[in-house]
N, C-alpha and C positions, 0 to 999 in steps of 0.2 A: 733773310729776305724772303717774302712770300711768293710761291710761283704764280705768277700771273698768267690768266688767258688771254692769247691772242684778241684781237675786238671788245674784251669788255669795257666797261666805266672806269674799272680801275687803268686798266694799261693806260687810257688814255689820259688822265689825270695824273698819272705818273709820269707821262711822255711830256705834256704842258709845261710841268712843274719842273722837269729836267733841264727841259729846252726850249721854255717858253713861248708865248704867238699859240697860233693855231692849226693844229693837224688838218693835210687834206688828202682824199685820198681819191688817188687815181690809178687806173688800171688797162691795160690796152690786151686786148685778147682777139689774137688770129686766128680763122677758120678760113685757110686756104687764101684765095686770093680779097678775101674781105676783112678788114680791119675796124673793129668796135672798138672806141675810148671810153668808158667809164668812169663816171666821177661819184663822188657820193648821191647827189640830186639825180642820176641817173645815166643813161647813156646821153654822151654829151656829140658824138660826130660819129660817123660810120667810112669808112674808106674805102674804093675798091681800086684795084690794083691788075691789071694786066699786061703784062710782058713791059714796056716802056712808058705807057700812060695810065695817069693815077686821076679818079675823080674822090673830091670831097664832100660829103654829104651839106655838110655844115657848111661850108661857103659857096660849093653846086659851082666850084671853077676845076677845070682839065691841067693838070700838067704831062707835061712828055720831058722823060730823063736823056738829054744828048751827051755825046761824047764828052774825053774831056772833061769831068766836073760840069758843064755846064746844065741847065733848065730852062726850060720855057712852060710858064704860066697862065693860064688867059685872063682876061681881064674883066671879062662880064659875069656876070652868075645866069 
């Protein structure tokens, strides 16, 4: 078997043909308390994060983490 590189033409033609459909790729990459998701088309949302409440760039709504399992979300962008 031929060693293949990470990201070329080939891997991915071989990944297809293994497991058929289509590869996608995403990536989430922290820098402190800010959160970048990554998709192949680009950076897809941005998140920041401080102590119990999280904002989403991508949908621009507040969460706060309460006890318990529980969340509260807002509802407006």
């Amino acid at each position: 078997m031929d060693v293949l590189v990470r990201g070329t033409s080939l891997e991915r033609e071989w990944a297809v043909a293994m497991f058929g459909g289509n590869i996608r790729y995403r990536k989430r990459l922290a820098l402190g308390p800010l959160k970048f998701n990554i998709t192949q088309k680009g950076l897809s949302s941005m998140s920041f994060k401080l102590g119990f409440w999280t904002w989403n760039s991508r949908t621009k709504k507040h969460s706060i983490n309460l006890p318990g399992g529980l969340s509260w979300i807002s509802n407006n962008k």
